[in-house]
PDB file as gemmi writes it, atoms N, CA and C in Angstrom:
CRYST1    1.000    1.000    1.000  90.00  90.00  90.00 P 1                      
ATOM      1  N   UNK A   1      -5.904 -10.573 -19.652  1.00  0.00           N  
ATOM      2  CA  UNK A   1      -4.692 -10.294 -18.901  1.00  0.00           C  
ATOM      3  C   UNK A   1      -5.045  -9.347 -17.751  1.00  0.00           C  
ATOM      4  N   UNK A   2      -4.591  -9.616 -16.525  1.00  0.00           N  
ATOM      5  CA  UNK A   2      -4.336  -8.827 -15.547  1.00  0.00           C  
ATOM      6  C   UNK A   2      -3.175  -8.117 -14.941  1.00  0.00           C  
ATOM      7  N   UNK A   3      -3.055  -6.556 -15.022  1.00  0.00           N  
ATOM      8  CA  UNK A   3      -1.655  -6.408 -14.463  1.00  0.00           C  
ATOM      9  C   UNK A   3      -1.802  -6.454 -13.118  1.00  0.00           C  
ATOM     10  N   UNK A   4      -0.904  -6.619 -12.180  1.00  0.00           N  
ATOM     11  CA  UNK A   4      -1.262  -6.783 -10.807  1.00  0.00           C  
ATOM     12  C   UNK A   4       0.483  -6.362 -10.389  1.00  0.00           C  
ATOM     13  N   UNK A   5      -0.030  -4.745  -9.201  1.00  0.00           N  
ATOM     14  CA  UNK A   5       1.173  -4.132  -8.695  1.00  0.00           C  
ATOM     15  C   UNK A   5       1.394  -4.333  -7.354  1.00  0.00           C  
ATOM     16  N   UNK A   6       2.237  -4.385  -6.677  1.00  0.00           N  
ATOM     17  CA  UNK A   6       2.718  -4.297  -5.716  1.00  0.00           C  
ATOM     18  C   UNK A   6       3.510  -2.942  -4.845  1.00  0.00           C  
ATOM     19  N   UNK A   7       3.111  -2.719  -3.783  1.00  0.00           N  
ATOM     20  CA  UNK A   7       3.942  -1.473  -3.570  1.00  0.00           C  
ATOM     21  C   UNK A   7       4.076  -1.655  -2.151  1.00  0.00           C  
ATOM     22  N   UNK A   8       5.423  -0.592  -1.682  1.00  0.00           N  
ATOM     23  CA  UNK A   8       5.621  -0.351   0.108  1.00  0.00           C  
ATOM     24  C   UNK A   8       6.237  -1.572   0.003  1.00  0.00           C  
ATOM     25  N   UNK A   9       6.158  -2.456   1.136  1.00  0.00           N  
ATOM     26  CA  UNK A   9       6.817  -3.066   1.930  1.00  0.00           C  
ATOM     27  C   UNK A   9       6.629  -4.527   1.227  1.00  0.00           C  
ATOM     28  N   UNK A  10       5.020  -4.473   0.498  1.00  0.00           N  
ATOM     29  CA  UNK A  10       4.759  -5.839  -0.203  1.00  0.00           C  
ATOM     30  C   UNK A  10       6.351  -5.978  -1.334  1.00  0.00           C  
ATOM     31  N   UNK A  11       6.445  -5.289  -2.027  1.00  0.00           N  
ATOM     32  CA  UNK A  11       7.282  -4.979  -3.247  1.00  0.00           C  
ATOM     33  C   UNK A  11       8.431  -5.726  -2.420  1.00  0.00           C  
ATOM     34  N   UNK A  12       8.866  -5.226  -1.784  1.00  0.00           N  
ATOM     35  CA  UNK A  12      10.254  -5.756  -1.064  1.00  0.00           C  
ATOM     36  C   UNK A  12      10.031  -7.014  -0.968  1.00  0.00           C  
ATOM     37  N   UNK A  13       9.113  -7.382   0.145  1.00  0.00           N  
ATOM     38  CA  UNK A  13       9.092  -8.894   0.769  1.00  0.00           C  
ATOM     39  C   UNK A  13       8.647  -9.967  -0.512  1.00  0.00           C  
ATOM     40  N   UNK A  14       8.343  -9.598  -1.774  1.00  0.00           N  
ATOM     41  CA  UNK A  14       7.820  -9.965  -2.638  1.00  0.00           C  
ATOM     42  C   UNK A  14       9.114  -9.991  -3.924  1.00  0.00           C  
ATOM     43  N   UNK A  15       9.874  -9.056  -4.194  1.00  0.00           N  
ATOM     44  CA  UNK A  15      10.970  -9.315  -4.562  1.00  0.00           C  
ATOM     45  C   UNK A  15      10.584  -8.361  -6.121  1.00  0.00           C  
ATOM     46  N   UNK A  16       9.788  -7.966  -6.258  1.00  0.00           N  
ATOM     47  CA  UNK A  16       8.966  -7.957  -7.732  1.00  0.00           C  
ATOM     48  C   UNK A  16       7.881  -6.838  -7.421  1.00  0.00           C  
ATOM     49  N   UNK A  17       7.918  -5.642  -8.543  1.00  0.00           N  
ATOM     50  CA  UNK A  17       6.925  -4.743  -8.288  1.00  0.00           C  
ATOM     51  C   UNK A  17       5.759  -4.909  -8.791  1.00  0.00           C  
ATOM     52  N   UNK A  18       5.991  -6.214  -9.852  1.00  0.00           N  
ATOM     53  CA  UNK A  18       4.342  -6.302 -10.364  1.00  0.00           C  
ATOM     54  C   UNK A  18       4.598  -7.276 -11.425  1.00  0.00           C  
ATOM     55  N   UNK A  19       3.408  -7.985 -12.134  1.00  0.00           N  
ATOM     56  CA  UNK A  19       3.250  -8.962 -13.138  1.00  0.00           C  
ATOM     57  C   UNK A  19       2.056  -9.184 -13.545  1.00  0.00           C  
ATOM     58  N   UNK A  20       2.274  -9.516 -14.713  1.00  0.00           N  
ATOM     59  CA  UNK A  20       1.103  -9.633 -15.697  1.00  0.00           C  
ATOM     60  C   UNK A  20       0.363 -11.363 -15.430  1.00  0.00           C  
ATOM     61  N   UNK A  21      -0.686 -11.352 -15.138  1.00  0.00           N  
ATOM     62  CA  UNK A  21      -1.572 -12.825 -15.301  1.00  0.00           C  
ATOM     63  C   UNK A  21      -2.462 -12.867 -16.330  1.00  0.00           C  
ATOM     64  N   UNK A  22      -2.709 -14.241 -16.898  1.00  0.00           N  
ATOM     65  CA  UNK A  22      -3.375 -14.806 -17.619  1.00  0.00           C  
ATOM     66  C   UNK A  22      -4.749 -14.107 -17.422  1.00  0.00           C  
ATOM     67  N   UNK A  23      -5.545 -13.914 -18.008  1.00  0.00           N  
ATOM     68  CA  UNK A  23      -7.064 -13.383 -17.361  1.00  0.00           C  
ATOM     69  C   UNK A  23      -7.616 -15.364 -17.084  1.00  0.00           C  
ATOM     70  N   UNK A  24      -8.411 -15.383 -16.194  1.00  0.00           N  
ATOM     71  CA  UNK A  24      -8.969 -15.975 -15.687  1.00  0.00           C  
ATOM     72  C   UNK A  24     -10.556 -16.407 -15.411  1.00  0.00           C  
ATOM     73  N   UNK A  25     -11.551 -16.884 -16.109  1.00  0.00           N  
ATOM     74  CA  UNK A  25     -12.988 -16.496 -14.975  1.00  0.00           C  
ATOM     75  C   UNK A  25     -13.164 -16.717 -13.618  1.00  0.00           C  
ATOM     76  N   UNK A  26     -12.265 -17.063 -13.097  1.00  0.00           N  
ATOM     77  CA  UNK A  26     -12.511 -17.560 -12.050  1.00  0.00           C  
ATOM     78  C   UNK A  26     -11.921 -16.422 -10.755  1.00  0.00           C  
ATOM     79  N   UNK A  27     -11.818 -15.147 -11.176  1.00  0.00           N  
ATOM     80  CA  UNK A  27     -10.691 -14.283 -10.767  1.00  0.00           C  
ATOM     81  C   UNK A  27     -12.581 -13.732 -10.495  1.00  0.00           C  
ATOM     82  N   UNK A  28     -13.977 -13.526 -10.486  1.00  0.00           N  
ATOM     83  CA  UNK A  28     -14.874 -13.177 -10.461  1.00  0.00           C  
ATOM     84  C   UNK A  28     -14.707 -12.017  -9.117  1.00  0.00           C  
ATOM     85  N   UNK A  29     -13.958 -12.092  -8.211  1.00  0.00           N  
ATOM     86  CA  UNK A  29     -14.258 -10.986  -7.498  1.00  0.00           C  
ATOM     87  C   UNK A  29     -12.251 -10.870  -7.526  1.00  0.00           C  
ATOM     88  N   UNK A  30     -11.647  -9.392  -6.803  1.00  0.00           N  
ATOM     89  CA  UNK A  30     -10.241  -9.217  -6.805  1.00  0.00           C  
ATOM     90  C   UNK A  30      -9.606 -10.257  -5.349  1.00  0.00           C  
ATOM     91  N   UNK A  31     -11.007 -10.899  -4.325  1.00  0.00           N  
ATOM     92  CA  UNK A  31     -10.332 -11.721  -3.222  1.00  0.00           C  
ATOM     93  C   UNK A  31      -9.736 -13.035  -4.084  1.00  0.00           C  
ATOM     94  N   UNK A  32     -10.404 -13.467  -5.302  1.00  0.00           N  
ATOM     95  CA  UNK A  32     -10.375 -14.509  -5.866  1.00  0.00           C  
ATOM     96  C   UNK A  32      -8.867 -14.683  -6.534  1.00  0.00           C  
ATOM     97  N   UNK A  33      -8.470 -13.500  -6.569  1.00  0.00           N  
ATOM     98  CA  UNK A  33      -7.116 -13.256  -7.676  1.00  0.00           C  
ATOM     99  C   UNK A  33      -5.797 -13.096  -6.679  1.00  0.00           C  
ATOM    100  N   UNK A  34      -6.479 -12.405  -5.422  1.00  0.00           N  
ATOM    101  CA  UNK A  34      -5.548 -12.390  -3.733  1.00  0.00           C  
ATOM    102  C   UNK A  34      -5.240 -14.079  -3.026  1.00  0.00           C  
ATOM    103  N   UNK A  35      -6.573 -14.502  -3.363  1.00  0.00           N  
ATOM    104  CA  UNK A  35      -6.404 -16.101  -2.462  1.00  0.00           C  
ATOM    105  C   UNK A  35      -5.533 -16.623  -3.941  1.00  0.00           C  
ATOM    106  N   UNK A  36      -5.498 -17.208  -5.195  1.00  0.00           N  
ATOM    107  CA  UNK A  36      -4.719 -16.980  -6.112  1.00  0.00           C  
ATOM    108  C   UNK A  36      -3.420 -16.990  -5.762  1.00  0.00           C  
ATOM    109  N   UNK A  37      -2.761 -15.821  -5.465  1.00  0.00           N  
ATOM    110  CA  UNK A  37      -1.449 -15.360  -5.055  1.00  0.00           C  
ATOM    111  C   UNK A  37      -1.209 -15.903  -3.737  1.00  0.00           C  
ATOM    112  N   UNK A  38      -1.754 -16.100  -3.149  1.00  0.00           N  
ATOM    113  CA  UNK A  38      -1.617 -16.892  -1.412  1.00  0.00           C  
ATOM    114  C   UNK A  38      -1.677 -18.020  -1.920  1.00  0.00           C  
ATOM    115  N   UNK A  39      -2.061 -18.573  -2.703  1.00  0.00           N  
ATOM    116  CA  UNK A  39      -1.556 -19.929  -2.998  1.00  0.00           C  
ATOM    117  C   UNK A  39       0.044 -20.218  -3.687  1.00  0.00           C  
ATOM    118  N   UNK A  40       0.680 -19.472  -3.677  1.00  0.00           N  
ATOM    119  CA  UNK A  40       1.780 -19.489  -4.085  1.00  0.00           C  
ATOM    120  C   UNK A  40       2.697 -19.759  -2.563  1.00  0.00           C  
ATOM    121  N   UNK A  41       1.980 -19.661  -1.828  1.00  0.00           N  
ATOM    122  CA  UNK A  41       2.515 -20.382  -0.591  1.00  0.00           C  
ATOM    123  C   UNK A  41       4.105 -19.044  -0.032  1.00  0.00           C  
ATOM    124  N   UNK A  42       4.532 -19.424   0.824  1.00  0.00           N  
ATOM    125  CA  UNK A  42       5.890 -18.579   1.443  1.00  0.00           C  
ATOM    126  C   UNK A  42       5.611 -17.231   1.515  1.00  0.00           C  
ATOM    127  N   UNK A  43       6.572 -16.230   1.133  1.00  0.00           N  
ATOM    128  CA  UNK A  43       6.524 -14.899   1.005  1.00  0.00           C  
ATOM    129  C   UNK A  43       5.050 -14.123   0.647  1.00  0.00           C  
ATOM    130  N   UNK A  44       4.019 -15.081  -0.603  1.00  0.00           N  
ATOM    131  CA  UNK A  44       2.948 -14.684  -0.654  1.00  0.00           C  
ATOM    132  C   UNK A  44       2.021 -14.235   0.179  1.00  0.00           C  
ATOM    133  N   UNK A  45       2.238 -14.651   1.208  1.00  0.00           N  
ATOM    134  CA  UNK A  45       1.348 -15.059   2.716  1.00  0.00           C  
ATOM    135  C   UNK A  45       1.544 -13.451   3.184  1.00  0.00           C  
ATOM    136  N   UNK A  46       2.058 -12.395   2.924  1.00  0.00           N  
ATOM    137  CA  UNK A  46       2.366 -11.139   3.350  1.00  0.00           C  
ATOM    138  C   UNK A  46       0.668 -10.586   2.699  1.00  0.00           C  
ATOM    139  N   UNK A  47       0.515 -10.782   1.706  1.00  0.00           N  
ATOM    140  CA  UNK A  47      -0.656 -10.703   1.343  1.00  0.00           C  
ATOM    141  C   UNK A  47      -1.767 -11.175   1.930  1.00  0.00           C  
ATOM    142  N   UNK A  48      -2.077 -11.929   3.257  1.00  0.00           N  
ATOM    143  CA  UNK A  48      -3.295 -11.899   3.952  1.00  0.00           C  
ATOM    144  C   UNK A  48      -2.676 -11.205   5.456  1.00  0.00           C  
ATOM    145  N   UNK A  49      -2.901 -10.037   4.807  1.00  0.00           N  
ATOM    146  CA  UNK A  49      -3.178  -9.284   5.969  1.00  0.00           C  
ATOM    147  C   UNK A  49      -4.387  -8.578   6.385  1.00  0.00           C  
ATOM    148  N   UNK A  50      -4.295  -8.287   7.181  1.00  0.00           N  
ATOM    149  CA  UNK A  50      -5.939  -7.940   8.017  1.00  0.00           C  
ATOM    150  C   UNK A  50      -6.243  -6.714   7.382  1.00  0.00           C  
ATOM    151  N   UNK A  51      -5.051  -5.583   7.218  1.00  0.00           N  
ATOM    152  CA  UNK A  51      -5.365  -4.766   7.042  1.00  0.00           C  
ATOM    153  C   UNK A  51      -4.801  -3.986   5.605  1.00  0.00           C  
ATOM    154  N   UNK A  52      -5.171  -5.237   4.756  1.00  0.00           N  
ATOM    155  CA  UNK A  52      -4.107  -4.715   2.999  1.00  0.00           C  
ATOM    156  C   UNK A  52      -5.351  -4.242   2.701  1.00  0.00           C  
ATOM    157  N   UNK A  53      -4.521  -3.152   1.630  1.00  0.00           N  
ATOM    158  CA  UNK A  53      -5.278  -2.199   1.097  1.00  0.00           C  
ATOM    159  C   UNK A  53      -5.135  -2.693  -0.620  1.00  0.00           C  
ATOM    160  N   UNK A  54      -6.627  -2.269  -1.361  1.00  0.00           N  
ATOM    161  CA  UNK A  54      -6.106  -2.674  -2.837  1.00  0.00           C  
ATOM    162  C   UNK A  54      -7.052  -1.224  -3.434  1.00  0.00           C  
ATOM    163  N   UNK A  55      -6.618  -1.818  -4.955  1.00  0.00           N  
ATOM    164  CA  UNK A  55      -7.151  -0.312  -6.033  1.00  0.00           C  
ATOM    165  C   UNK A  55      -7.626  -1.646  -7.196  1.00  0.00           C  
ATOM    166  N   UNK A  56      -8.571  -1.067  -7.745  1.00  0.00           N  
ATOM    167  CA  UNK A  56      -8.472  -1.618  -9.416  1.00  0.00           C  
ATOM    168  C   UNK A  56      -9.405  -0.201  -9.933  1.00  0.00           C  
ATOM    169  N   UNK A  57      -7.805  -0.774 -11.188  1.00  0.00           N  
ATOM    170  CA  UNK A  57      -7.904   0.674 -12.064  1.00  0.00           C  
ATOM    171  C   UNK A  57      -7.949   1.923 -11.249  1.00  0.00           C  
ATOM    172  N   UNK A  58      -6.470   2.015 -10.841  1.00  0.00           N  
ATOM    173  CA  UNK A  58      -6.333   2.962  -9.759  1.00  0.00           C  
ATOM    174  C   UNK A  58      -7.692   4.059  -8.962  1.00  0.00           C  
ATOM    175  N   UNK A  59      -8.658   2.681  -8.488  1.00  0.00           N  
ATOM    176  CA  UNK A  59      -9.479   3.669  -7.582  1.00  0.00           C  
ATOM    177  C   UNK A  59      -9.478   2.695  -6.757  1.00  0.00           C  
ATOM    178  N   UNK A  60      -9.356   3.151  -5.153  1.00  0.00           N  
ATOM    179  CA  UNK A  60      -9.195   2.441  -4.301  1.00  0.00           C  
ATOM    180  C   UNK A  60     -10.877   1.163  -3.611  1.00  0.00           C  
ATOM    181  N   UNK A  61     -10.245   0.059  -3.654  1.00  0.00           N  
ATOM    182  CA  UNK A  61     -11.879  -0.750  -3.893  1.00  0.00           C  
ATOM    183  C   UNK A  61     -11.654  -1.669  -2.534  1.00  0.00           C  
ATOM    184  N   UNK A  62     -12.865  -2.611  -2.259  1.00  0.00           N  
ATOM    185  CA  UNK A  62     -12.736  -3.733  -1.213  1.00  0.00           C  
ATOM    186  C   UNK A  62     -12.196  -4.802  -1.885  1.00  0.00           C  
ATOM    187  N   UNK A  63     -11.913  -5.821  -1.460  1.00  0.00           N  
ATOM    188  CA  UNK A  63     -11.466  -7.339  -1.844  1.00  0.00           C  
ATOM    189  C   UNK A  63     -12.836  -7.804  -2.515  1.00  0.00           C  
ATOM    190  N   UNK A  64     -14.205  -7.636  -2.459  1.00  0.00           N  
ATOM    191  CA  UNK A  64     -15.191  -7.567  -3.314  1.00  0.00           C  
ATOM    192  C   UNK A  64     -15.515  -7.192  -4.187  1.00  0.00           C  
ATOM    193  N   UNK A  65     -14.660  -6.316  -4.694  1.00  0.00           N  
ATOM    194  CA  UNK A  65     -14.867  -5.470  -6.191  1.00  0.00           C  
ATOM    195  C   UNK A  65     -15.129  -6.430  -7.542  1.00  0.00           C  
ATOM    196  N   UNK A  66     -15.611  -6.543  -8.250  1.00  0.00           N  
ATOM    197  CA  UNK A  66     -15.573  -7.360  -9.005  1.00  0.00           C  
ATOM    198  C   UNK A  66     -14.350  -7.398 -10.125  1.00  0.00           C  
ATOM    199  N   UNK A  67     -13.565  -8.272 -10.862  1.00  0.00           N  
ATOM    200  CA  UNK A  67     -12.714  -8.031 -11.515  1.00  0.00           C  
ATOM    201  C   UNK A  67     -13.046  -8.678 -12.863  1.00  0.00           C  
ATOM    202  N   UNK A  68     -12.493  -7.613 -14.148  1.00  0.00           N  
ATOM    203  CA  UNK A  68     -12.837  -8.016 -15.655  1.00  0.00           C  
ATOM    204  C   UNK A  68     -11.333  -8.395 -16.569  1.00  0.00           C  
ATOM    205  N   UNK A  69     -11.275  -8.884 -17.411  1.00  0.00           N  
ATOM    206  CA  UNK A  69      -9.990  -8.904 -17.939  1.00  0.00           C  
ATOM    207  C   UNK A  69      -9.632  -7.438 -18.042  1.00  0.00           C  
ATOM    208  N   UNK A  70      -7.960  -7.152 -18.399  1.00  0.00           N  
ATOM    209  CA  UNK A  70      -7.827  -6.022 -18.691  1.00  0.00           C  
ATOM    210  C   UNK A  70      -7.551  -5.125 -17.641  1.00  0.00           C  
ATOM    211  N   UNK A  71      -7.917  -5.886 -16.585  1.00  0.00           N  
ATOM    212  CA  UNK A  71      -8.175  -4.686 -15.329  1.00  0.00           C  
ATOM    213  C   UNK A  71      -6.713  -4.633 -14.384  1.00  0.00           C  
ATOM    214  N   UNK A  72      -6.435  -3.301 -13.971  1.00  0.00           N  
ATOM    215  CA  UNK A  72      -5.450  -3.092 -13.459  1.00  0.00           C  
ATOM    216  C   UNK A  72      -5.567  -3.642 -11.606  1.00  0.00           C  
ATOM    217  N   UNK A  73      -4.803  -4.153 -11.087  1.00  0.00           N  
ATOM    218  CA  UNK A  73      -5.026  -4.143  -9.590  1.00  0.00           C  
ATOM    219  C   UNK A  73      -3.940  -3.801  -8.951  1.00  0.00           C  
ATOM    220  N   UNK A  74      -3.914  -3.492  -7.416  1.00  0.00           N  
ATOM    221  CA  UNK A  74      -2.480  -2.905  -6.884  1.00  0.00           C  
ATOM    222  C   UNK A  74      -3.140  -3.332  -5.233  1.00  0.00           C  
ATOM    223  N   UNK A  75      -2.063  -3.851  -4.598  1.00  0.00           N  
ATOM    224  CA  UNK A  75      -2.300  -4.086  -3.019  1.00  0.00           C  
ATOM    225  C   UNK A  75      -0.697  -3.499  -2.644  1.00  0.00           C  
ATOM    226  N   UNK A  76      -1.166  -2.828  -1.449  1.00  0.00           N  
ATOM    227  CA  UNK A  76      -0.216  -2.339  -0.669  1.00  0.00           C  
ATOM    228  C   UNK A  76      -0.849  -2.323   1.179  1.00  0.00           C  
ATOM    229  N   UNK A  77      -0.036  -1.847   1.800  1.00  0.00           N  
ATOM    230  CA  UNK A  77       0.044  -1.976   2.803  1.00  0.00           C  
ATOM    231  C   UNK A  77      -0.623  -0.588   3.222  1.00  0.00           C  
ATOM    232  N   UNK A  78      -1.946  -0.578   4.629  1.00  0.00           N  
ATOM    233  CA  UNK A  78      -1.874   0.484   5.217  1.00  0.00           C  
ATOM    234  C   UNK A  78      -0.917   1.533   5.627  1.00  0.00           C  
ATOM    235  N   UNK A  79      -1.129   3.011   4.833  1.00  0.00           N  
ATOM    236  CA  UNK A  79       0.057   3.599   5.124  1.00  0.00           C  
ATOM    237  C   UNK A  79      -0.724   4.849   6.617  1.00  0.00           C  
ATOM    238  N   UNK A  80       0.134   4.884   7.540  1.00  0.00           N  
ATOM    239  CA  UNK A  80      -0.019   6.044   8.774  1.00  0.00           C  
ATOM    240  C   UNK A  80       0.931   6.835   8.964  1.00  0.00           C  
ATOM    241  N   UNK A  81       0.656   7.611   9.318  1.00  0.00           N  
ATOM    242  CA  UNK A  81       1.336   8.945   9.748  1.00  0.00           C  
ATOM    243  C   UNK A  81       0.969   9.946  11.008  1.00  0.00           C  
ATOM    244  N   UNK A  82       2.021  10.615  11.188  1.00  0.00           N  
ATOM    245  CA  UNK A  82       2.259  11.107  12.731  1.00  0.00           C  
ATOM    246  C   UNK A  82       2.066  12.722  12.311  1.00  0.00           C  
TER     247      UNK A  82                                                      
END                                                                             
């Protein structure tokens, strides 16, 4: 099982702060589990952005990180400030 969160602006446009997936092998890196969710086509598509940010197991990682069952993930949006 994978929990997978959402936060910021994704959460909204997404409707849903987070959900649990099946574990997968094929989830081998966290881009694998992102393209995944972009296949859900519409609203998903907020998720290829140039500049999304992700965590697994709340430490902040690349879209290369490798992913294991069990493992927590979270994408949100670059946050800036003035």
């Amino acid at each position: 099982m994978i929990r997978v969160q959402y936060f910021a602006r994704y959460r909204e446009a997404l409707g849903l702060d987070g959900e649990q997936l099946a574990w997968d092998p094929a989830f081998a890196k966290l881009d694998d589990l992102r393209r995944r969710l972009l296949g859900r086509g519409g609203v998903w598509e907020v998720l290829d952005e140039q500049n999304l940010m992700c965590a697994r197991n709340q430490e902040l990682c690349s879209l290369d990180e490798a992913l294991a069952d069990g493992d927590e993930v979270a994408f949100f949006p670059t946050v800036s400030g003035g």
